[in-house]
matplotlib code that plots the C-alpha trace (Angstrom):
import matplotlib.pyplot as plt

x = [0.0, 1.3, 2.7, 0.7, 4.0, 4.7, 1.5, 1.8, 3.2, 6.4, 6.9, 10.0, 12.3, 14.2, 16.9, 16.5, 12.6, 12.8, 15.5, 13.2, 10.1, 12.2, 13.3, 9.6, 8.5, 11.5, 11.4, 8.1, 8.3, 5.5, 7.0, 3.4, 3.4, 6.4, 5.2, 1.8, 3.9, 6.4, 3.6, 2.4, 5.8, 6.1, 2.5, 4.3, 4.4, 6.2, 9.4, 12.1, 13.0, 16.4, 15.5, 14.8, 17.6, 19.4, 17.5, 18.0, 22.1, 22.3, 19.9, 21.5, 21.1, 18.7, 21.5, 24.8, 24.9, 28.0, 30.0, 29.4, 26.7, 23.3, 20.3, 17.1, 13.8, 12.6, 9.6, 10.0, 7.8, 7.0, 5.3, 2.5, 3.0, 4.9, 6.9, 8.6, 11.9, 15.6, 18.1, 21.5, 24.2, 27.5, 28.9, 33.1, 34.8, 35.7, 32.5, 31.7, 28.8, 29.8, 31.5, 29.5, 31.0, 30.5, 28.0, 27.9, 24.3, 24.9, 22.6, 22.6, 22.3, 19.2, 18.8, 21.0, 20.1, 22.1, 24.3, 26.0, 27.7, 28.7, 32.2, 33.6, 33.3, 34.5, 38.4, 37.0, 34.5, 37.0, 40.0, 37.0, 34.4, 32.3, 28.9, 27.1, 23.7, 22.0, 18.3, 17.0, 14.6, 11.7, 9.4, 10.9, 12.6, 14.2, 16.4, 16.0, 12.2, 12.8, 10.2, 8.8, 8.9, 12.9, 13.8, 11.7, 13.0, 16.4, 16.2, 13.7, 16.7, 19.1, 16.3, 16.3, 20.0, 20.9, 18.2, 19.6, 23.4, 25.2, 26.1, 28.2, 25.8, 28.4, 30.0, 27.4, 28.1, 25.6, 27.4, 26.0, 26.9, 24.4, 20.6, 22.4, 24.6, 21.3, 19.5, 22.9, 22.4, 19.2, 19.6, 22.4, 20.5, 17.3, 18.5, 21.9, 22.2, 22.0, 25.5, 29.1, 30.1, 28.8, 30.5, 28.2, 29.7, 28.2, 24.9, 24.3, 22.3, 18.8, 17.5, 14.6, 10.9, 8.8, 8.3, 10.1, 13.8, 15.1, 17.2, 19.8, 18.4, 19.0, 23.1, 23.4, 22.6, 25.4, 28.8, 29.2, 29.8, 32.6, 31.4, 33.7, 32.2, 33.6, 32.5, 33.2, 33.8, 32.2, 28.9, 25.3, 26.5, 23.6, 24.4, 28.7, 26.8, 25.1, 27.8, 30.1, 27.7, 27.1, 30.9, 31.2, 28.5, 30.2, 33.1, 31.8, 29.9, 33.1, 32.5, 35.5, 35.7, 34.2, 36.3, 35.1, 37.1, 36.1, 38.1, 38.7, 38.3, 35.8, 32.1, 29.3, 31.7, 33.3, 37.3, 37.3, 41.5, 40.3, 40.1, 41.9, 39.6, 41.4, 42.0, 38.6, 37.2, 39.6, 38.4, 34.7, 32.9, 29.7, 29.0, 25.8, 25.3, 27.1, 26.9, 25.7, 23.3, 21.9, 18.8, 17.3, 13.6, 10.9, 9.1, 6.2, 7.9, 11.2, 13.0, 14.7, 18.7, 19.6, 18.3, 16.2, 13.1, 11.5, 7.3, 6.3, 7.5, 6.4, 3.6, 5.9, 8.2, 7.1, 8.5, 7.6, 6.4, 5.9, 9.0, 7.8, 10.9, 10.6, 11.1, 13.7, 15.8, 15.2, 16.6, 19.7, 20.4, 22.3, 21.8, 24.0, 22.6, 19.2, 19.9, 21.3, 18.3, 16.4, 18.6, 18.2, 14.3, 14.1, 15.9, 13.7, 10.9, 13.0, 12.9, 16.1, 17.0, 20.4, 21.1, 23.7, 23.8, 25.5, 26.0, 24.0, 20.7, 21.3, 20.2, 20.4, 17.8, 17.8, 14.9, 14.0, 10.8, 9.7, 7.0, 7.3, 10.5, 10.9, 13.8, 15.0, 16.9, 19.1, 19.5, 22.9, 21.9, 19.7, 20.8, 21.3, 18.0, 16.7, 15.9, 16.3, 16.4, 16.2, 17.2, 14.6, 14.5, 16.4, 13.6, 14.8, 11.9, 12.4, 11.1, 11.7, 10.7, 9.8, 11.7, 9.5, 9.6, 7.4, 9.8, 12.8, 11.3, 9.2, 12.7, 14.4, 12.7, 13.3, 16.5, 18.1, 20.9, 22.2, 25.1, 21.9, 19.1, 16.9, 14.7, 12.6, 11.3, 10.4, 8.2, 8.7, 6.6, 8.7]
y = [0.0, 3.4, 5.7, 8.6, 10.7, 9.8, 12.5, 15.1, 18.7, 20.0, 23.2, 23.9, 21.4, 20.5, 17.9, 15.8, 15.5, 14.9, 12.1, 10.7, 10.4, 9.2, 6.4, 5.6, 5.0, 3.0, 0.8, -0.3, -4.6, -4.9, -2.8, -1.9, -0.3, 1.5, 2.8, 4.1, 5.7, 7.5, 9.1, 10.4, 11.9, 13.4, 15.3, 17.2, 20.5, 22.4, 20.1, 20.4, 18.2, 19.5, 18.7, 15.3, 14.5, 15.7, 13.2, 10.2, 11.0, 11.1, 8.9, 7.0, 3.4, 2.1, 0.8, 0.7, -2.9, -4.6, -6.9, -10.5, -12.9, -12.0, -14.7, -12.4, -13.7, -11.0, -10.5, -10.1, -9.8, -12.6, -13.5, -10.8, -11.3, -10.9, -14.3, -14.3, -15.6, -16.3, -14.3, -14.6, -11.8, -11.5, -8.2, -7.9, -5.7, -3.8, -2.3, 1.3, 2.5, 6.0, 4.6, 2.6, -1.2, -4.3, -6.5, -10.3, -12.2, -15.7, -18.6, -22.1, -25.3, -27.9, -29.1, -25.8, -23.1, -19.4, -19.2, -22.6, -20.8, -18.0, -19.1, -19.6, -15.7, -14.5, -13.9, -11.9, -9.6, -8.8, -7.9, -6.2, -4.8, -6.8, -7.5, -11.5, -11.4, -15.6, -16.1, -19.1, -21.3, -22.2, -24.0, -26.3, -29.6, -29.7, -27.9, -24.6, -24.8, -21.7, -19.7, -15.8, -16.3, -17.9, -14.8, -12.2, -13.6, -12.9, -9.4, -8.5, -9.5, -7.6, -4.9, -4.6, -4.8, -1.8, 0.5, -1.7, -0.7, 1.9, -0.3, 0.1, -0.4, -0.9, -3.7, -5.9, -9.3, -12.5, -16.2, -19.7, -23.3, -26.0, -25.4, -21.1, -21.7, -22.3, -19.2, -17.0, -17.4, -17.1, -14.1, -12.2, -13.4, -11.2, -8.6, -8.2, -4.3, -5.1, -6.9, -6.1, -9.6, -13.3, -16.2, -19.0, -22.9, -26.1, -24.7, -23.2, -21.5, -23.8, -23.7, -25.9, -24.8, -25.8, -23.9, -20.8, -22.1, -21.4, -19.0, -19.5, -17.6, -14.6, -14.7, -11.8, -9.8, -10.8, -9.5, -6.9, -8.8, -9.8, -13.7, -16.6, -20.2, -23.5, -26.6, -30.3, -32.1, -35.2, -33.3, -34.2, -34.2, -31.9, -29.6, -29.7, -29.0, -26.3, -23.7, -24.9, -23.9, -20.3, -19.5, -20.7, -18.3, -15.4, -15.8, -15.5, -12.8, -10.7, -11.3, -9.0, -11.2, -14.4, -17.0, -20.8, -23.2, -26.9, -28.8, -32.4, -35.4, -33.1, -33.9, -32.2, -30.4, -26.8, -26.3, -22.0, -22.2, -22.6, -18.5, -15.5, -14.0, -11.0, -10.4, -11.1, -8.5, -6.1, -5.9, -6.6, -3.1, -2.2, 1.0, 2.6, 4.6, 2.4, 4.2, 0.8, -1.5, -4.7, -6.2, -9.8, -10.3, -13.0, -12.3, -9.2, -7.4, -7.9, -6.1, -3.3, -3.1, 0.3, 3.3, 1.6, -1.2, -3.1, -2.6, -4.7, -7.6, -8.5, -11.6, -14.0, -13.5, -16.2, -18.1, -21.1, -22.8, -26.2, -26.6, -28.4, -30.5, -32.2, -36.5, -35.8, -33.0, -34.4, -38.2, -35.9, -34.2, -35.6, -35.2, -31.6, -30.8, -31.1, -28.5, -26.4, -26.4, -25.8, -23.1, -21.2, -21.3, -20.2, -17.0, -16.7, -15.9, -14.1, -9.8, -8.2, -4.6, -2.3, 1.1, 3.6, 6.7, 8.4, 12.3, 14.1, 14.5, 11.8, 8.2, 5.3, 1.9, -0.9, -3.2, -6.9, -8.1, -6.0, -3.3, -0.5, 0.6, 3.2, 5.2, 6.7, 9.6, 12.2, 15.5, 15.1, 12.4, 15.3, 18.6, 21.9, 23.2, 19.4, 17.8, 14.1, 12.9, 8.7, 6.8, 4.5, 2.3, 4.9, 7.6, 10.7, 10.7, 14.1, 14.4, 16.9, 15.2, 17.1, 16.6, 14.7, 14.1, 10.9, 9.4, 10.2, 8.9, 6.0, 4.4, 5.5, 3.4, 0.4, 0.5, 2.3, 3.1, 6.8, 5.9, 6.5, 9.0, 9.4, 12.6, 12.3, 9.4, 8.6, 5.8, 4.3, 2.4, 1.0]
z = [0.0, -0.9, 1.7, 2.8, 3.0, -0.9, -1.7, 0.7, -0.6, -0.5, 1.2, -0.5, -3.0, 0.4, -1.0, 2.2, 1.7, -1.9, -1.1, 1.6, -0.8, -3.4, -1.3, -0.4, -3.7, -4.9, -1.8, -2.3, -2.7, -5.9, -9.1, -9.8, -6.5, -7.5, -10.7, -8.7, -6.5, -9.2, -11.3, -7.7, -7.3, -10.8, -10.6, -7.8, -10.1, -7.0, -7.8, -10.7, -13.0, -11.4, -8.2, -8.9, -10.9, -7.9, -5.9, -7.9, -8.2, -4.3, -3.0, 0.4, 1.0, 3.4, 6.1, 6.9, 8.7, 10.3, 8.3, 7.7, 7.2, 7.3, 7.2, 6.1, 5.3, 2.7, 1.0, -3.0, -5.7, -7.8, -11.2, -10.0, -6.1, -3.0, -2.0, 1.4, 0.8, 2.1, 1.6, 2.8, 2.2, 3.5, 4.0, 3.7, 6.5, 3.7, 2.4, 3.1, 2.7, 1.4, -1.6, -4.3, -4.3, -6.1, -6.1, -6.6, -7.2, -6.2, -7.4, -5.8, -7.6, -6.9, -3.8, -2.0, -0.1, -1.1, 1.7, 1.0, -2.3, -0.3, 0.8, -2.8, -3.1, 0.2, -0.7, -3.4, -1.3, 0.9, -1.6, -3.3, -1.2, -2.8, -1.7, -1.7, -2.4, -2.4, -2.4, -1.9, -3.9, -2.4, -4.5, -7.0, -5.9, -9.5, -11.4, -12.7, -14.5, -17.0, -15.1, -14.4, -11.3, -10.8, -12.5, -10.7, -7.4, -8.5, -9.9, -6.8, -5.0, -6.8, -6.7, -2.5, -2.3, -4.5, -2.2, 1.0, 0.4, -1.8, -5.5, -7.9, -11.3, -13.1, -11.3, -10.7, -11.4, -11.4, -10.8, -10.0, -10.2, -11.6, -11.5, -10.5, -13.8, -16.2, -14.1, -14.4, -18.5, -18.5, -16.7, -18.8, -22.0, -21.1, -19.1, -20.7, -19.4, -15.7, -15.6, -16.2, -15.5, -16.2, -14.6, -14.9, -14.2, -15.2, -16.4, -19.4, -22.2, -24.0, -27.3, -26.4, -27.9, -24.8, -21.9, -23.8, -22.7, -26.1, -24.7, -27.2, -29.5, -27.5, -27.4, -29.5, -26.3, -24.4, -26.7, -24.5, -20.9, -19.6, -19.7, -18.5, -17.9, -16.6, -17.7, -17.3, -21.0, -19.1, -18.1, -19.5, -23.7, -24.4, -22.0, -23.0, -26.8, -25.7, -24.2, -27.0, -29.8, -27.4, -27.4, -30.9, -31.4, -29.8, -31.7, -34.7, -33.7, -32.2, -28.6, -26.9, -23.5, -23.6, -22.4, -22.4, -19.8, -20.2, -18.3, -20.1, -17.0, -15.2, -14.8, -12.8, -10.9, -10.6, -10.1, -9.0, -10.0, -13.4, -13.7, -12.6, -10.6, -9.4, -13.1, -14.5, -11.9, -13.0, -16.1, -15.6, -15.7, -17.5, -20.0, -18.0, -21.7, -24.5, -28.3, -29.9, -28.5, -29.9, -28.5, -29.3, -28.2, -28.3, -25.0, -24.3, -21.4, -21.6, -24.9, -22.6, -22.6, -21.7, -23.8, -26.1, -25.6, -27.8, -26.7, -30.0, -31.9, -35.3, -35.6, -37.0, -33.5, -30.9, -28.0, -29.0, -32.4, -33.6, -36.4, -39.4, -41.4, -44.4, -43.8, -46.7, -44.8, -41.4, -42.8, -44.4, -41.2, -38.1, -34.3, -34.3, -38.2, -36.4, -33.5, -35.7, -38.0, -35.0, -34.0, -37.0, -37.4, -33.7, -35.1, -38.3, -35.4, -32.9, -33.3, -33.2, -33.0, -33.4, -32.7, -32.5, -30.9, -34.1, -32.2, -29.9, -31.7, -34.4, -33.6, -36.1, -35.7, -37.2, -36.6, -37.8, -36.8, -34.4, -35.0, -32.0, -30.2, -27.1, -26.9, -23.6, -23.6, -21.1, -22.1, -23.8, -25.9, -27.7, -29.5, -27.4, -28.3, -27.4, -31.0, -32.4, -35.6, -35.9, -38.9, -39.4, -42.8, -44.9, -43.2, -41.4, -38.5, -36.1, -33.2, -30.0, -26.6, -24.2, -20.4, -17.9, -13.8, -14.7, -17.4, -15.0, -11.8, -13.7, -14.7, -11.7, -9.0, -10.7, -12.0, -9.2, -12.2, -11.3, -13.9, -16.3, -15.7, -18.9, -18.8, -22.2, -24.2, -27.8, -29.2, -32.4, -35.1, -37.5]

ax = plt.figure().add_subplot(projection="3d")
ax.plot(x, y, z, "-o")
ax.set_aspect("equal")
plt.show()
């Protein structure tokens, strides 16, 4: 239920107040709640856009708890309502919470709980500052089912912790082992822009039609992380064929850091000496505004990666399809000719779009099969006197969005990305 406080006046833009309603809105559990209570903030017509912006760069975290591990029971929103949940997080005597630091989402395997995974990490939150964040499955006694609600649990997770303690967005990093490794990909592959490292191990990426897992089709998304995996050669077969055909994928496709380690008389199993970790977070950081973006989509609700989203695919784009194959080409084909074929007509229905942020002002797009595209913009990403032109099918479309409270504040409470802080928005039809 909405805070009273969230509607009450302002008697003057007092930075403190604004802060403190800001905070009530975006630590509401239920994103519907939080979107309720944003356009409630934004009708405030005594507040600046200003002011607000100045809000959302210096909002404070909800605590500053003692170090070590914490065993919370939280409540987190999930596939449309709140689930009460574990949640353990260890906190490294070296965070401070007046300094953004890293952040680590760590995913159990079947049958674990989130704190068992914890101690594989600890060296590194410490040299770090590096915070653990490990919910715990609840419901399914199997592996990881491909589900809404396995991935709302995690990013409501991630949600709380970024308003709980002061993050770094752009050192957030998502790891798990097993039944965590399948949820870590599945993660990166839809929500590419929330990560600036992947590390899943012995899980991996699906191309399978039922139950939308097909997840593979999606890899495109993920050229920009800093993705390393480790993998036992004597694994489950289709598994082992799966991350090879991903990183064989993001080869061909230019992938700048993805590093495949398959590790030849391992099986189910995870050897953390496979990788330099001290290195691998080095480099690990994400862009919070990167010039080119390219954005695979099959699913309503979930084309957003950075400054553009995707709000409509094409008819032809669906998660899942019934493949037709000739007897003739299916009796040509082998086993790998077959996922391959698979592979490829799960693209044929899967929208994809490209843009590039040319110059202030001057945005290109490229769009396959999708229909309707939002683009969301700060200031500087528009011309001094506040003007757009977009590149559309050979079209020059111009447009000149006016600044809004509602756009900044609706996008604010959910990301919690100050790194990024869009003020206008355009919508597109192809």
């Amino acid at each position: 239920m909405l805070s009273a406080l969230l509607l009450l006046p302002l008697l003057a833009q007092d930075g403190e107040a604004l802060t403190q309603r800001l905070a009530q809105a975006a630590d509401l559990p239920d994103p519907r709640e939080r979107q309720s209570a944003a356009r409630a903030l934004a009708e405030d017509e005594e507040v600046s856009l200003e002011a607000w912006l100045q809000a959302c760069r210096s909002l404070p975290p909800r605590s500053a708890p003692a170090s070590g591990l914490h065993e919370l029971q939280l409540e987190l929103y999930a596939d449309g309502k709140l689930e009460e949940t574990p949640v353990a997080v260890y906190v490294p005597k070296s965070y401070r919470s007046d300094t953004p630091a890293p952040l680590m989402l760590v995913l159990h395997g079947t049958g674990g709980e989130g704190k068992g995974l914890l101690p594989l990490w600890r060296e590194w939150a410490e040299k770090l500052g590096m915070l653990l964040v490990a919910p715990t499955e609840t419901q399914r006694a199997g592996g990881y089912g491909f589900t809404q609600r396995e991935r709302d649990i995690s990013l409501s997770a991630l949600h709380w912790a970024k308003r709980e303690y002061r993050v770094d967005s752009d050192r957030v990093f998502v790891t798990g082992i097993s039944r965590g490794g399948h949820l870590s990909w599945d993660l990166a592959l839809r929500h590419p822009d929330l990560w600036a490292g992947v590390a899943p191990m012995i899980g991996g990426p699906y191309w399978n039609l039922s139950g939308g897992r097909a997840n593979l089709r999606y890899i495109e998304n993920v050229l920009p992380l800093h993705l390393v995996d480790i993998q036992g050669a004597m694994d489950d077969a289709g598994l082992v064929w799966n991350v090879r055909f991903a990183f064989e994928e993001l080869e061909r496709l230019g992938a700048e850091d993805a590093r495949y380690i398959e590790i030849p008389d391992m099986g189910h199993s995870v050897d953390m000496s496979a990788v330099d970790w001290d290195s691998w977070f080095a480099a690990a950081r994400r862009p919070p505004r990167p010039d080119h973006i390219v954005r695979a989509t099959a699913r309503k609700g979930e084309g957003r990666s950075f400054w553009i989203e995707v709000t409509q695919n094409g008819r032809e784009v669906t998660e899942e399809f019934v493949p037709r194959i000739s007897a003739k080409e299916n009796a040509r084909l082998d086993e790998e000719g077959r996922r391959r074929w698979l592979i490829a007509e799960t693209a044929k229905r899967t929208g994809r779009v490209e843009a590039r942020l040319l110059e202030p002002g001057h945005i290109s797009i490229d769009m396959t099969r999708g229909t309707k595209l939002r683009l969301y913009l700060e200031a500087d990403m528009l011309t001094e006197r506040g003007g757009l032109t977009v590149d559309v099918r050979g079209k020059h479309r111009r447009f000149h969005p006016t600044p809004s409270a509602r756009v900044l504040l609706s996008d604010f409470v959910e990301r919690l990305d100050p790194g990024f802080l869009p003020t206008a928005k355009v919508d597109l039809r192809r």
